[in-house]
Residue frames as qw, qx, qy, qz and C-alpha x, y, z in Angstrom:
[[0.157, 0.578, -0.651, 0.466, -1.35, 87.18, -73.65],
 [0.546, -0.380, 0.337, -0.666, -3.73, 85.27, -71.27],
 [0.933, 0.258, 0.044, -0.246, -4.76, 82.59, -72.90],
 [0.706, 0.474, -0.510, 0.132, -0.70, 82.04, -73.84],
 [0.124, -0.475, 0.654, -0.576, 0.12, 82.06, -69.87],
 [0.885, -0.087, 0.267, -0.372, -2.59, 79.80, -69.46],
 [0.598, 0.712, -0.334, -0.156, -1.12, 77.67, -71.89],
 [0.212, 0.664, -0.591, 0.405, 2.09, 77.51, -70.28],
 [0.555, -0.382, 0.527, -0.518, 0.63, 76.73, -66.96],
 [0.979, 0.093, 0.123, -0.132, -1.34, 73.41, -68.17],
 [0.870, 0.243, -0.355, 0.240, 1.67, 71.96, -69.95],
 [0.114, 0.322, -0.794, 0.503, 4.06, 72.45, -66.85],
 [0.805, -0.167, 0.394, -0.410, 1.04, 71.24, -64.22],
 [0.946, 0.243, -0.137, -0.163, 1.31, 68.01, -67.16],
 [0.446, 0.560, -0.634, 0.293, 5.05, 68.02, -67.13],
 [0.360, -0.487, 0.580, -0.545, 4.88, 67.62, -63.11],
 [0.881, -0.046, 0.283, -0.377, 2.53, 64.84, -63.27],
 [0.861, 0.410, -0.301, -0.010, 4.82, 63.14, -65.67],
 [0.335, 0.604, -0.588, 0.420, 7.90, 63.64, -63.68],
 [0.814, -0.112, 0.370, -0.433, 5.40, 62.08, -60.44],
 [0.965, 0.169, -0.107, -0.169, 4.60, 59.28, -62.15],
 [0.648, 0.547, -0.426, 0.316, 8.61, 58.59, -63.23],
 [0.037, 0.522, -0.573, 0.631, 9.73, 59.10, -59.80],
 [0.832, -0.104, 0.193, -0.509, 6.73, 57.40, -58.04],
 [0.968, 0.208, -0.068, -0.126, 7.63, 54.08, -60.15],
 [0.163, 0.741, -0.519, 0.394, 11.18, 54.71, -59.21],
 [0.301, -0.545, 0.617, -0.481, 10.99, 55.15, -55.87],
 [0.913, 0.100, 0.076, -0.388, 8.55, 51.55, -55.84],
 [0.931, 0.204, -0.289, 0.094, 11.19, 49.40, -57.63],
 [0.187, 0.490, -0.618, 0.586, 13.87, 50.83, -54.90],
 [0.552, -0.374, 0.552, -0.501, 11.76, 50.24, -52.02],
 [0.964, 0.006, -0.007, -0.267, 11.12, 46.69, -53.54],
 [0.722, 0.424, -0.473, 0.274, 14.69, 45.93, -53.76],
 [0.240, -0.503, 0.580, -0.594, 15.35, 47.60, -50.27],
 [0.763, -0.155, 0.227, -0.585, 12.65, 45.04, -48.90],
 [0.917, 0.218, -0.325, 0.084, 14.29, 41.94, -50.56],
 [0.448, 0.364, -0.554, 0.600, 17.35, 42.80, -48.44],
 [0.420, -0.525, 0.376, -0.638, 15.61, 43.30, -45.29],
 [0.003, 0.209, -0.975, 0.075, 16.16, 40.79, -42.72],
 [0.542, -0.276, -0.485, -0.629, 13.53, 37.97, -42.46],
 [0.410, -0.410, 0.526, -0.622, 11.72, 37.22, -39.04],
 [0.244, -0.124, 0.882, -0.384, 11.06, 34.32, -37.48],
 [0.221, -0.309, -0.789, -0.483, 7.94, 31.87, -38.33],
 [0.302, -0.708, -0.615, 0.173, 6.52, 32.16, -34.68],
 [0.248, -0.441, -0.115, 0.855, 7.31, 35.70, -34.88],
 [0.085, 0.086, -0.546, -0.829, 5.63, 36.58, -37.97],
 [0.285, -0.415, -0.822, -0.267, 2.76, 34.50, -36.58],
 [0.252, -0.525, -0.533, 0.614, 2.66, 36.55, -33.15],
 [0.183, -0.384, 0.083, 0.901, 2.59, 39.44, -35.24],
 [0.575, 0.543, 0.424, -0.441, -0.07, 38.77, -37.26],
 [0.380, 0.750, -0.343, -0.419, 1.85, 38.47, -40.70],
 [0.398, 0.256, -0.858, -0.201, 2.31, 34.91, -41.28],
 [0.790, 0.000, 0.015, -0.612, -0.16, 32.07, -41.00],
 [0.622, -0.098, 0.770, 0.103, -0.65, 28.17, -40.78],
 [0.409, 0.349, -0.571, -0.621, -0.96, 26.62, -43.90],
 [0.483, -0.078, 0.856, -0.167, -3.25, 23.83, -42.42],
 [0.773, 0.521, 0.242, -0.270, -5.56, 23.33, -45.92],
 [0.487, 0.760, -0.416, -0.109, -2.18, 23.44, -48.00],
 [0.230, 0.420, -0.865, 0.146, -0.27, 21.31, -45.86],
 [0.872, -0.145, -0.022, -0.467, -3.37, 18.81, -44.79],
 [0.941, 0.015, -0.334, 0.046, -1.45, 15.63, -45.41],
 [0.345, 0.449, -0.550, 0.613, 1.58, 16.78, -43.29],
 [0.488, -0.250, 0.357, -0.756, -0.83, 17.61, -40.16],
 [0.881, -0.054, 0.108, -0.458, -2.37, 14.47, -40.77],
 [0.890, 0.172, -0.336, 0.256, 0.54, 12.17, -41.24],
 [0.340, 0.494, -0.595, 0.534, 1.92, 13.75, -37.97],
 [0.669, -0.293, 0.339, -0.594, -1.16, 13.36, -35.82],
 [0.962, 0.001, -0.157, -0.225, -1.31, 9.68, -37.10],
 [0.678, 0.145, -0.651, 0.308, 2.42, 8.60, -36.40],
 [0.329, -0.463, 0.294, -0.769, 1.43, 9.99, -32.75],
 [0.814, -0.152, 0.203, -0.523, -1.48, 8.19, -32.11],
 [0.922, 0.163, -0.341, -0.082, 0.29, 5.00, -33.55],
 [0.456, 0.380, -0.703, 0.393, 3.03, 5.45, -31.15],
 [0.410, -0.350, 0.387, -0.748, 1.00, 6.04, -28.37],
 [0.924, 0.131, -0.121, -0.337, -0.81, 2.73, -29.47],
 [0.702, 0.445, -0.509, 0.225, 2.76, 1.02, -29.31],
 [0.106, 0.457, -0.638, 0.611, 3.93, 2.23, -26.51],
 [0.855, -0.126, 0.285, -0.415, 0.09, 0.39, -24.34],
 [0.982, 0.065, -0.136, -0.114, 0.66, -2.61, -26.15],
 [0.715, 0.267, -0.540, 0.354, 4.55, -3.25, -25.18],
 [0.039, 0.172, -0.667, 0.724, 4.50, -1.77, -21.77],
 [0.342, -0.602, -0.704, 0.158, 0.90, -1.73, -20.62],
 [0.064, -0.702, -0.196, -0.681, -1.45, 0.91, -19.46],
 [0.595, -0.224, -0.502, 0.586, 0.14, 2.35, -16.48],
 [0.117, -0.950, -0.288, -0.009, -1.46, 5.80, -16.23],
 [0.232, 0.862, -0.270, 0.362, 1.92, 7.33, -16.71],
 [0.398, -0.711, 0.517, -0.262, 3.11, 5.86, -13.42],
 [0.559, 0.498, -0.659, 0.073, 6.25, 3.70, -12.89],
 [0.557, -0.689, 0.299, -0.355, 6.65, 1.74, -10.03],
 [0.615, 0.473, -0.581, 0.244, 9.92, 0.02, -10.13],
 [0.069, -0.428, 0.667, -0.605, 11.31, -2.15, -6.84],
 [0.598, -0.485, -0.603, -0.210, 9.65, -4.13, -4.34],
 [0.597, -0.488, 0.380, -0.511, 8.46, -3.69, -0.35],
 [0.705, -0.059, -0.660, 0.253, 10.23, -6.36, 1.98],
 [0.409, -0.732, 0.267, -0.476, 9.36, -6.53, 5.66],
 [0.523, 0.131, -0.732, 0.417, 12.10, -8.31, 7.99],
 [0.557, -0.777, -0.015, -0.294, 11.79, -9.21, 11.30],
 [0.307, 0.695, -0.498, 0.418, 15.13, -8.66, 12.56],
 [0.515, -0.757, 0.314, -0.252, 16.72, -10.12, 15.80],
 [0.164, -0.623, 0.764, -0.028, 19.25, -12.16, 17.76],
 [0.824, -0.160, 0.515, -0.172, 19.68, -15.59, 16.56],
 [0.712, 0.081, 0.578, 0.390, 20.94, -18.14, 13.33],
 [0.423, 0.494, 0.583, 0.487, 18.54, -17.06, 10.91],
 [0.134, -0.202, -0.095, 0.966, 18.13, -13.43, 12.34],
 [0.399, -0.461, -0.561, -0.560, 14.19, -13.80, 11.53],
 [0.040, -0.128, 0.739, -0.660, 11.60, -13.26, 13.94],
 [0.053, 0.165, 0.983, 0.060, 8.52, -15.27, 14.46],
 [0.507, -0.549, -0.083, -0.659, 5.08, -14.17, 14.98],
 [0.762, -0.383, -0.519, 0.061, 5.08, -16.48, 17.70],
 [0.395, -0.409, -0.399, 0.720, 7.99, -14.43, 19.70],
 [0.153, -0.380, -0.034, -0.912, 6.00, -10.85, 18.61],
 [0.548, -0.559, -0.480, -0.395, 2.91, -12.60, 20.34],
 [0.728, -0.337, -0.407, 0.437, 5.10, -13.33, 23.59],
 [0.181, 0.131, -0.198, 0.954, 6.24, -9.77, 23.69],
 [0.370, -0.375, -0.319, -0.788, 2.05, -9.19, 24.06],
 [0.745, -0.323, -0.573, -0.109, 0.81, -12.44, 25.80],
 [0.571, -0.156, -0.621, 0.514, 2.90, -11.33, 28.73],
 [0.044, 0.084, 0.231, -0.968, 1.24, -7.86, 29.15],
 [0.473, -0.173, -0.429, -0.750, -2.38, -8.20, 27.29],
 [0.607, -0.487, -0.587, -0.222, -4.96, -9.39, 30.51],
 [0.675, -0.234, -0.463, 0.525, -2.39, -8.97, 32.89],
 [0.226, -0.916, -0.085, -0.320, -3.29, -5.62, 35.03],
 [0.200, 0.881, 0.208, -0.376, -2.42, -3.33, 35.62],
 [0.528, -0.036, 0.628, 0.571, 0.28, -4.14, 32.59],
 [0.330, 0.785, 0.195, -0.486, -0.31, -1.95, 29.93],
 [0.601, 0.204, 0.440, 0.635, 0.68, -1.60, 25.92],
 [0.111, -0.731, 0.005, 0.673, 1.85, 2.31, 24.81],
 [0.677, 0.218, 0.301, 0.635, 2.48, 3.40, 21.61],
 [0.013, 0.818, 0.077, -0.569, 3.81, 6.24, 20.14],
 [0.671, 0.066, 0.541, 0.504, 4.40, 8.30, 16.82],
 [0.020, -0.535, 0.114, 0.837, 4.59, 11.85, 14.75],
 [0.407, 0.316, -0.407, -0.754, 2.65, 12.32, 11.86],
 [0.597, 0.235, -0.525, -0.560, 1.52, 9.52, 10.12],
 [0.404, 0.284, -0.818, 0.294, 2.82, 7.67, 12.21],
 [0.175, -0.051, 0.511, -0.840, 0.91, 8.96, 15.06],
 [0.650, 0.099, -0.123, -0.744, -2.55, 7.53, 13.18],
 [0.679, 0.099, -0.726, -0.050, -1.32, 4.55, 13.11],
 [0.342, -0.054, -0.714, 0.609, -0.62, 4.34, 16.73],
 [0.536, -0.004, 0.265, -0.802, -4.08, 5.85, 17.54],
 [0.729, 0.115, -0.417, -0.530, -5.15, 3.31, 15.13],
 [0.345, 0.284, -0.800, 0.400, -3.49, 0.91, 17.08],
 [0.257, 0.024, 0.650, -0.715, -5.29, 1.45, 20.53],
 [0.648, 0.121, 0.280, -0.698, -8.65, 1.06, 18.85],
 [0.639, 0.401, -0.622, -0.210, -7.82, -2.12, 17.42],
 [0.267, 0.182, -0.768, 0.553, -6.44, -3.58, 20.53],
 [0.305, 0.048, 0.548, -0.778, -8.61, -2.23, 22.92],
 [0.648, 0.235, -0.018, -0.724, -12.35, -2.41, 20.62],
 [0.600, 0.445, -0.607, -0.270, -11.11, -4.98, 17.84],
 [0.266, 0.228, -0.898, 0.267, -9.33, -7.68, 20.24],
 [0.251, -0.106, 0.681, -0.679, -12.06, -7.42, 22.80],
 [0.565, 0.146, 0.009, -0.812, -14.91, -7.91, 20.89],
 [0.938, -0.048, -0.297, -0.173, -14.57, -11.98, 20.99],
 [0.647, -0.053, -0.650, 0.395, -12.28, -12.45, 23.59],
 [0.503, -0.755, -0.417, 0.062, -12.59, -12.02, 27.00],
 [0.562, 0.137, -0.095, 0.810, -9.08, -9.77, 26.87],
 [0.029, -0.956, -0.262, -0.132, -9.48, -6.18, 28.35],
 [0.656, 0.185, 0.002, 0.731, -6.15, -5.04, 27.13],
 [0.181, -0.856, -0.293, 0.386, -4.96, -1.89, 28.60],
 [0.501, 0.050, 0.236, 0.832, -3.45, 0.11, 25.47],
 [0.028, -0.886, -0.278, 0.371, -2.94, 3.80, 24.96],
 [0.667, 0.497, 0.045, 0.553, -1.68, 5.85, 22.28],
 [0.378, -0.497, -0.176, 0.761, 0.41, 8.83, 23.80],
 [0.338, 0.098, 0.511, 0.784, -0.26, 10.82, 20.35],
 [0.023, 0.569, 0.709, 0.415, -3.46, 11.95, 21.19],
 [0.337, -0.774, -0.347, 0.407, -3.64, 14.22, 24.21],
 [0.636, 0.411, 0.086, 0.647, -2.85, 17.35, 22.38],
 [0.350, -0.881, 0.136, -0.288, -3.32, 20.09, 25.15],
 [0.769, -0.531, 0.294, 0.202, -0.38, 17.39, 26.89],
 [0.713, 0.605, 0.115, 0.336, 1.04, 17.31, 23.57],
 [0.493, 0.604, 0.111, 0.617, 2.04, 20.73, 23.53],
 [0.500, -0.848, 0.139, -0.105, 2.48, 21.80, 26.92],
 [0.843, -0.310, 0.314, 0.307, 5.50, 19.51, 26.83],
 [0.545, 0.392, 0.244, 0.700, 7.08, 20.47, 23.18],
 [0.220, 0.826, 0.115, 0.506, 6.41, 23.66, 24.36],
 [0.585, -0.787, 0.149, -0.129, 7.86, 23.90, 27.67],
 [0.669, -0.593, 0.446, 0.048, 10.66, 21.32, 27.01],
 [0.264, 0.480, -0.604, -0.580, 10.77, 20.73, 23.82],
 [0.773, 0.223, -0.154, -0.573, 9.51, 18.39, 21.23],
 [0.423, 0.444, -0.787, -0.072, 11.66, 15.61, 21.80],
 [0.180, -0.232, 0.809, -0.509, 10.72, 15.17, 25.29],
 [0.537, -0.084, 0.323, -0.775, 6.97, 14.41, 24.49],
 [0.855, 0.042, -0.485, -0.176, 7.03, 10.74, 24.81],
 [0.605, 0.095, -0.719, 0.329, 9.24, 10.36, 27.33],
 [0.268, -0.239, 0.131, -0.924, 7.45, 12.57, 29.46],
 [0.773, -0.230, -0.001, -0.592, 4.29, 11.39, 29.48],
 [0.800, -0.048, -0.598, -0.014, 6.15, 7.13, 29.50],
 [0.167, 0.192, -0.648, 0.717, 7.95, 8.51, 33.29],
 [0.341, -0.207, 0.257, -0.881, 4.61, 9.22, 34.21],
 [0.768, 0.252, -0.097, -0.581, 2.55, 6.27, 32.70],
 [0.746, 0.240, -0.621, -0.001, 4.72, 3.50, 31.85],
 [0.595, -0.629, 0.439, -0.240, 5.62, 0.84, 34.35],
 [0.017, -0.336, 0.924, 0.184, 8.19, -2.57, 34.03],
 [0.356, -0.023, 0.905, 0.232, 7.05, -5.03, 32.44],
 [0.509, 0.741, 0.225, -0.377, 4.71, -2.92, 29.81],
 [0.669, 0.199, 0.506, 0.507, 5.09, -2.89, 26.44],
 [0.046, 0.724, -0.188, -0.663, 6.35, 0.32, 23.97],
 [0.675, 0.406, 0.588, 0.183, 5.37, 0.55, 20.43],
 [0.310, -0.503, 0.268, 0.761, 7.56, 2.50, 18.17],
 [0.662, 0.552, 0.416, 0.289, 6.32, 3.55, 15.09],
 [0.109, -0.769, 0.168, 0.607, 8.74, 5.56, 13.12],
 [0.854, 0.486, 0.176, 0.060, 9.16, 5.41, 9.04],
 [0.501, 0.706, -0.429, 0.257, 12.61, 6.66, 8.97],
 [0.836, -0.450, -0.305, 0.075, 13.28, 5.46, 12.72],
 [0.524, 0.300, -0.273, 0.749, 15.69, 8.65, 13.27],
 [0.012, -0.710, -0.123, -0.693, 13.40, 10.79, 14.90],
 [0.082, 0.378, -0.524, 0.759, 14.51, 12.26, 18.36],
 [0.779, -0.115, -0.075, -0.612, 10.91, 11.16, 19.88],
 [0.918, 0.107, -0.305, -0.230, 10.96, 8.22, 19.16],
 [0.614, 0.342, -0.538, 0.464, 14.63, 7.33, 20.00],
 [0.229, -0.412, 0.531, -0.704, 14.50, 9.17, 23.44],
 [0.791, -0.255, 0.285, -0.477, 11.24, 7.05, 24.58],
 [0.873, 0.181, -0.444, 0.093, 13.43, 3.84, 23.45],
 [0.466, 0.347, -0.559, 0.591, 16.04, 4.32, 25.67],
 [0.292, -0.328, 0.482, -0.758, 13.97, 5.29, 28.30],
 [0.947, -0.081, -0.196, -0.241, 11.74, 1.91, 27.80],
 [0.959, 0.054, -0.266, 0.084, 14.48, 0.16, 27.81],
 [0.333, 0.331, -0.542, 0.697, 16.34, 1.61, 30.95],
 [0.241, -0.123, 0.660, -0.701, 13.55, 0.93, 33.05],
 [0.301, -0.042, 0.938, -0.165, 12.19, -2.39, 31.96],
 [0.541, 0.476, 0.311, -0.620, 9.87, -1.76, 29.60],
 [0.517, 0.088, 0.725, 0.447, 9.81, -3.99, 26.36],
 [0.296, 0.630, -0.221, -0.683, 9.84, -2.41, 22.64],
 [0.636, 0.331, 0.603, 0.351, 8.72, -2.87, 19.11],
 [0.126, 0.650, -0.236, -0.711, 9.35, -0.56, 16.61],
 [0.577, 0.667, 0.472, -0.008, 8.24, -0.24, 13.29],
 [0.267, -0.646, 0.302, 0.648, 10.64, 1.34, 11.45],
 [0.711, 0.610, 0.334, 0.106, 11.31, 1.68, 7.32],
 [0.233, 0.879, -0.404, 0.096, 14.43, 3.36, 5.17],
 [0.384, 0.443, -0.697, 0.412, 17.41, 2.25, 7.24],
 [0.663, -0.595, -0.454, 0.018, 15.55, 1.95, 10.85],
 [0.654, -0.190, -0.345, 0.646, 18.22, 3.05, 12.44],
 [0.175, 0.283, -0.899, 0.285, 18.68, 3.60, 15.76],
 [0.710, -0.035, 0.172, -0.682, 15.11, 2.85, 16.70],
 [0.857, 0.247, -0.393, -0.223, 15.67, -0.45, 14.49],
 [0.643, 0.286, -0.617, 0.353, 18.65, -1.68, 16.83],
 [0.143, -0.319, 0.451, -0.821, 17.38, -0.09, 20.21],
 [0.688, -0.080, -0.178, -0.699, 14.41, -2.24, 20.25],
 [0.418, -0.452, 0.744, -0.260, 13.46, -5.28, 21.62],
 [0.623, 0.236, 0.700, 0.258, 11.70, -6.55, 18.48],
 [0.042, -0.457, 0.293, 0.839, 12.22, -4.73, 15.21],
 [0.619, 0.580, 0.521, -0.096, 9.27, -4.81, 12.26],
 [0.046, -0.676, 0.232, 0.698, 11.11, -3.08, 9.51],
 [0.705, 0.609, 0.299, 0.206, 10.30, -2.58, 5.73],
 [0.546, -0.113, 0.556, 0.616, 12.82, -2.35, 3.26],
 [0.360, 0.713, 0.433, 0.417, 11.89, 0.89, 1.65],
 [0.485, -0.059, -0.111, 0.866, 12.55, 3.82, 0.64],
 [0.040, -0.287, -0.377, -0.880, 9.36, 5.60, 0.46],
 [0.199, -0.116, 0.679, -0.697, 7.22, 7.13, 3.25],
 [0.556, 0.072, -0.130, -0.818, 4.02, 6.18, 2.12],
 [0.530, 0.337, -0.777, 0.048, 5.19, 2.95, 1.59],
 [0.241, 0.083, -0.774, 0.580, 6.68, 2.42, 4.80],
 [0.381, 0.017, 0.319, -0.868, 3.35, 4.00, 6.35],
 [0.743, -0.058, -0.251, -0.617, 0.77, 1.87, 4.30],
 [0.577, 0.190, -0.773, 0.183, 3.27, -1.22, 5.28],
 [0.038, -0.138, 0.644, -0.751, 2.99, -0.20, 9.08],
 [0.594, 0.010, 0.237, -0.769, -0.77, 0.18, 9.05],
 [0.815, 0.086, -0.572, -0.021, -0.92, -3.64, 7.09],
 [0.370, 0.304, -0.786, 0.392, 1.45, -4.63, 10.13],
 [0.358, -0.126, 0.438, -0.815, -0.94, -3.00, 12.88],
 [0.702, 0.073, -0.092, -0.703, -3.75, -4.78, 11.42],
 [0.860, -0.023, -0.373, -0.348, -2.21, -8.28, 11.31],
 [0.243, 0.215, -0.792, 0.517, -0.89, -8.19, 14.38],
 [0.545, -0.082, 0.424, -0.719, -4.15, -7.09, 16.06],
 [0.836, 0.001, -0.103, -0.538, -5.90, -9.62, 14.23],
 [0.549, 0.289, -0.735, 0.273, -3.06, -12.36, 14.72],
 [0.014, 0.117, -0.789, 0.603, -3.37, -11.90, 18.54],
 [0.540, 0.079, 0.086, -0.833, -6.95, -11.84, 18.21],
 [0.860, 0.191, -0.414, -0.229, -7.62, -15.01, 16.53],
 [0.403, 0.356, -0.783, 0.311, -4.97, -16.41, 19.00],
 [0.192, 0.047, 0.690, -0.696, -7.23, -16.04, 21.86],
 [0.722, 0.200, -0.150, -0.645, -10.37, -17.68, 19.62],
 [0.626, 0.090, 0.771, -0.073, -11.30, -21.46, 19.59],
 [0.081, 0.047, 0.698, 0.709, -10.86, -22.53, 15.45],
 [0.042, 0.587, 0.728, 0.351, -14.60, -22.92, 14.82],
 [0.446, -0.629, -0.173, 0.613, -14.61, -19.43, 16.31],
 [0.052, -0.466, 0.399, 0.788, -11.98, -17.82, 14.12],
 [0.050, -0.102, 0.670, 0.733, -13.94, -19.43, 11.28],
 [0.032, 0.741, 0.618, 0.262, -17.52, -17.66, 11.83],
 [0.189, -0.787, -0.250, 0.531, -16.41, -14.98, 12.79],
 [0.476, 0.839, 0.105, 0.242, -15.92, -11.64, 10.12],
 [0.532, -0.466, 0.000, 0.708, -12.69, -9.92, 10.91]]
């Protein structure tokens, strides 16, 4: 009776495993059909995930026949434009000297006369003034004038920049604001028949404009330096340097070129030729 119960047992245990198996291989060809129907992700999703791959050894000549039409445009593109480090620089820099007359030009000869009538002549004096960049220039200015000009002529020009005192600086913008602090310090300092040097690259700024009007409401001649439009610094003046851009840096490197060949212009003007031509500038 044991031995037939045993019997029994093994061939159902066998039966089970068959009916496993059959169901097992089932369930497999369902989930493989289920899986064909599931949606598919993305390539760069499948790559983030770790379940899909380059195929750079399989697709070699692709990778290499996209790196080469690169490099061959890149090669094209030097040889018909030129190697320009990426940068464009489209336009040109024009400096006018505005003023009243035919051609509406102005000379170096009448910039020198706005100078010649103040540069030896004590206690005459040449100011300038200017904000940022501007302001360096118009330091730069004084030591040009003053150092630069003297060293071969007998000139001991009295010029100051107003831009530097910055304890006066800011006692004034801070007390009276920032507009005042040029005209401030020219009530104190300026006298008729000095000269005022504007430098301004957009030639709007309140500063600037205020100590114009006050130059030129109590005899004091102006140049400004101006760039963009100028205006009103560019029309308020008594000669106008202005470049014909639109870009401060520009307008700023232009100014500091201007500074430099005016100082040396008046410089050389007060030199005998064989002079100007052993001397280094």
């Amino acid at each position: 009776m044991a031995k037939h119960d045993s019997k029994d047992a093994t061939d159902d245990v066998l039966d089970a495993v068959d009916a496993t198996e059959l169901t097992t291989g089932s369930t497999a060809e369902e989930l493989g059909a289920s899986d064909s129907r599931a949606p598919k992700h993305g390539f760069f999703v499948r790559l983030y995930t770790g379940t899909g791959a380059f195929d750079v050894v399989g697709k070699r000549k692709l990778w290499f026949g996209i790196s080469g039409a690169i490099v061959a445009i890149a090669i094209l593109s030097i040889l018909v434009r030129g190697f320009t480090f990426g940068i464009d620089f489209e336009g040109g820099t024009k400096v006018s000297l505005p003023a009243a007359g035919a051609q509406g030009q102005v000379t170096t000869q009448q910039v020198e006369d706005v100078f010649s009538k103040t540069f030896g002549k004590a206690p005459e004096s040449v100011v300038q003034v200017g904000n940022g960049g501007s302001a360096s220039i118009a330091n730069h200015l004084q030591c040009d004038h003053v150092k630069g000009i003297r060293g071969t002529t007998n000139a001991h020009n009295r010029v100051f920049s107003l831009s530097t005192n910055v304890e006066l600086f800011s006692a004034i913008a801070n007390d009276l604001g920032y507009d005042s602090v040029f005209e401030y310090q020219l009530q104190s300092l300026a006298r008729p028949g000095d000269v005022l040097v504007a430098i301004s690259s957009s030639g709007r700024s309140a500063s600037i404009v205020r100590a114009l009007d006050w130059a030129e409401a109590n005899g004091v001649r102006t140049i400004a330096l101006t760039g963009f439009d100028g205006e009103p610094s560019r029309s308020r003046a008594t000669v106008s340097i202005h470049v014909e851009a639109v870009n401060y840096g520009i307008v700023e490197d232009a100014h500091q070129s201007c500074m430099h060949l005016l100082a040396q212009y008046l410089r050389q003007s007060w030199m005998t030729p064989d002079a100007v031509a052993s001397e280094v500038f």
